[in-house]
VEXBA-468585 format. One record per residue (C-alpha): x, y negated, z negated; residue in one letter; residue number from 1. Coordinates in Angstrom, 3 decimals, m for minus. Last residue first. Layout:
<nodes>
         c1         c2         c3   type   seq
          X          Y          Z      A   NUM
...
</nodes>
This chain:
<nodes>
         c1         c2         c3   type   seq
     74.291   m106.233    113.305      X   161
     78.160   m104.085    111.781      X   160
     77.675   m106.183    108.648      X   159
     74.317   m105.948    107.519      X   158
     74.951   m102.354    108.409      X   157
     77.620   m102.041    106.128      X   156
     76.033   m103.782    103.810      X   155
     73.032   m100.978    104.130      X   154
     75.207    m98.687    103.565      X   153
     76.838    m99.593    100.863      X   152
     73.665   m100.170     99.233      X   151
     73.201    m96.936     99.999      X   150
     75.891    m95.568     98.979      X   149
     75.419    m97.462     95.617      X   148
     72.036    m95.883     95.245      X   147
     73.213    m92.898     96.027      X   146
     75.970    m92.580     93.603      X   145
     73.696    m94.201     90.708      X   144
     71.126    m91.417     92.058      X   143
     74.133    m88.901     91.881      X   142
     75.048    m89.990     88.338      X   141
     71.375    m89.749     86.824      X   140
     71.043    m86.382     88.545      X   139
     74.503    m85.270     86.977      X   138
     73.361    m86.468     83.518      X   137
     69.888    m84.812     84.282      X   136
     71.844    m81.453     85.075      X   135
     73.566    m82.258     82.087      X   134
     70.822    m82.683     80.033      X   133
     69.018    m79.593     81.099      X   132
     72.189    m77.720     81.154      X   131
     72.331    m78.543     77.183      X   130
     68.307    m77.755     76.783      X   129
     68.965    m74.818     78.861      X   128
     71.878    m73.802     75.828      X   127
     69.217    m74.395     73.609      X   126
     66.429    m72.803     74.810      X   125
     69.263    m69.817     75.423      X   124
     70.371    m70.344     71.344      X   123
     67.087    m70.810     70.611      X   122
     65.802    m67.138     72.450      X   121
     68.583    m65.457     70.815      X   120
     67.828    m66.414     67.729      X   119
     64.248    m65.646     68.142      X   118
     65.189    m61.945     69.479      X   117
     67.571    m61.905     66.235      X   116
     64.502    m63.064     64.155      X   115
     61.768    m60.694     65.771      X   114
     64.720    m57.834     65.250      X   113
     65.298    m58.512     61.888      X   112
     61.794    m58.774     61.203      X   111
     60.702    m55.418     62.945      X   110
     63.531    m53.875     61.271      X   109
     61.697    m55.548     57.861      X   108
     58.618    m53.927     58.874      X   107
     60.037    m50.567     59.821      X   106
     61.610    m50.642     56.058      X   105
     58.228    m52.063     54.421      X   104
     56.654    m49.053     55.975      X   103
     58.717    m46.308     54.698      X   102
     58.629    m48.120     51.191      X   101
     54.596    m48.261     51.438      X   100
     54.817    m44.467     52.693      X    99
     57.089    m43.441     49.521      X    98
     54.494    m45.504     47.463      X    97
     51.653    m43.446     48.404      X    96
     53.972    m40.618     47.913      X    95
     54.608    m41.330     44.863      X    94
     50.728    m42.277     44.050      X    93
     49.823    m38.736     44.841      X    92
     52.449    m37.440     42.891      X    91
     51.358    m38.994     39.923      X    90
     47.615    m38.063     41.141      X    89
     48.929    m35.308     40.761      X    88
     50.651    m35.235     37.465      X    87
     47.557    m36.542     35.676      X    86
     45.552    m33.935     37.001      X    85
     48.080    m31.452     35.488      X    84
     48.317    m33.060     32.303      X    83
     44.270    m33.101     32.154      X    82
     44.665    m29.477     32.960      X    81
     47.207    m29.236     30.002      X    80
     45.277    m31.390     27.448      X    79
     42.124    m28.975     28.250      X    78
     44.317    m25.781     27.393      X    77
     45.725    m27.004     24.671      X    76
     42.183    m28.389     23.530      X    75
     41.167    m24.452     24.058      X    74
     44.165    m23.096     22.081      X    73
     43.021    m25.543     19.171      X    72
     39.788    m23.690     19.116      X    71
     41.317    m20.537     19.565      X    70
     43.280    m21.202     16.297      X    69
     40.578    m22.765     14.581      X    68
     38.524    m19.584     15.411      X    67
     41.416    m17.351     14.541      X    66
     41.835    m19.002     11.558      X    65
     38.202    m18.907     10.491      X    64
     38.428    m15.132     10.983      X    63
     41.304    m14.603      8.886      X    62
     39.346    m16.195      6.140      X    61
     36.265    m13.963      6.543      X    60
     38.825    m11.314      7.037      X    59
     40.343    m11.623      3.833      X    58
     36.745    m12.767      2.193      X    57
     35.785     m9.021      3.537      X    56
     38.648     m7.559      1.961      X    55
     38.335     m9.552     m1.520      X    54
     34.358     m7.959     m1.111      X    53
     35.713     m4.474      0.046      X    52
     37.907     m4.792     m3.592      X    51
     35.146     m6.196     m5.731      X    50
     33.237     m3.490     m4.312      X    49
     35.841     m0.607     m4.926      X    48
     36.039     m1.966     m8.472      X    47
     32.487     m1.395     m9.228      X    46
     32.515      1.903     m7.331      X    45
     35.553      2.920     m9.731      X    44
     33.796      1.384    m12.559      X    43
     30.365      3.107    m11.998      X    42
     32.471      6.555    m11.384      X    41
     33.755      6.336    m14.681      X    40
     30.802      5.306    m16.167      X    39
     28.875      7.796    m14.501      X    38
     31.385     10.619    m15.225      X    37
     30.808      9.223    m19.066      X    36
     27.323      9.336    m18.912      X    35
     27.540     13.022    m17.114      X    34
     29.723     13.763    m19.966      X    33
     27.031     12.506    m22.713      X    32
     24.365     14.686    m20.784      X    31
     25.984     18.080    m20.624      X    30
     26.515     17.684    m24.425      X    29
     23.220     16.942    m24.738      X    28
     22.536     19.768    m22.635      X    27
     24.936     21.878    m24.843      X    26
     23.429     20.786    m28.125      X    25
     20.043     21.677    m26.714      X    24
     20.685     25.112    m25.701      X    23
     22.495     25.216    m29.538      X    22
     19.401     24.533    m31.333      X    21
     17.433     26.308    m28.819      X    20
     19.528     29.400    m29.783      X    19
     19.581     28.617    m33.313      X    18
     15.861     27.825    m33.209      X    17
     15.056     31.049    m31.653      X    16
     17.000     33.059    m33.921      X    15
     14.980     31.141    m36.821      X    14
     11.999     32.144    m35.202      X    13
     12.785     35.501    m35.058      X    12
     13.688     35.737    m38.790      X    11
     11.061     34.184    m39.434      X    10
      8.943     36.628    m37.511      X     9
     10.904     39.740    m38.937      X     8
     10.011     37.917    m42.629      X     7
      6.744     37.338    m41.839      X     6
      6.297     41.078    m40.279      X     5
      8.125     42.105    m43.587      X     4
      5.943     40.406    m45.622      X     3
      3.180     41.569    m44.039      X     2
      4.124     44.937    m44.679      X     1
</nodes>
């Protein structure tokens, strides 16, 4: 009888072994995929990373370009108000000059006229200078004709007493 219960509990024993045999076999078989879904899965997250990093050095890059971009769009902007500054006082100085030239012209009428007023006025000096002489010429005559009148006269009177 003891055999028996030996041999019933070896024989249990080695039905438990089989089945923990095989429970173990299965979780190790369990485990080896679940190392393999990790490695999968590692190098799919390892590539997504690399690829999100390339992405983000993308951007990083775009980024810059934008901020050189802007940058340059702000010295655009600063050359153009400087340009437009520049232009007005241009335009400030053309008129300026526009004025000058406006002024120069009444000036130089004022000149002509002032020189065709002093014209005038030598050409009348001179034509009382002329009537100045020959009034004197005619003075000088007369006297000379009174003089000799008068010495005429006062022969004649020497004469006539």
């Amino acid at each position: 009888e003891t055999c028996i219960a030996m041999e019933e509990n070896k024989d249990f024993l080695e039905k438990q072994l089989h089945e923990s045999s095989q429970e173990l076999m299965k979780k190790i078989t369990e485990v080896e995929e679940l190392e393999r879904n990790h490695d999968v899965c590692s190098t799919e997250y390892n590539a997504k990373i690399v690829g999100y990093e390339e992405n983000i050095k993308t951007m990083i890059e775009e980024i810059e370009g934008l901020q050189t971009q802007l940058k340059k769009m702000a010295e655009i902007d600063n050359l153009k108000k400087e340009l437009s500054e520049s232009c007005a006082r241009q335009n400030k100085i053309r008129e300026e000059h526009n004025e000058l030239l406006q002024e120069k012209e009444q000036m130089t009428d004022l000149i002509k006229k002032q020189a065709e007023k002093e014209t005038m006025f030598a050409t009348k000096l001179e034509n009382l200078e002329n009537n100045l002489i020959l009034a004197q010429s005619e003075n000088i005559k007369n006297r000379k004709l009174i003089a000799e009148k008068t010495l005429t006269s006062d022969q004649l009177k020497d004469t006539v007493i």
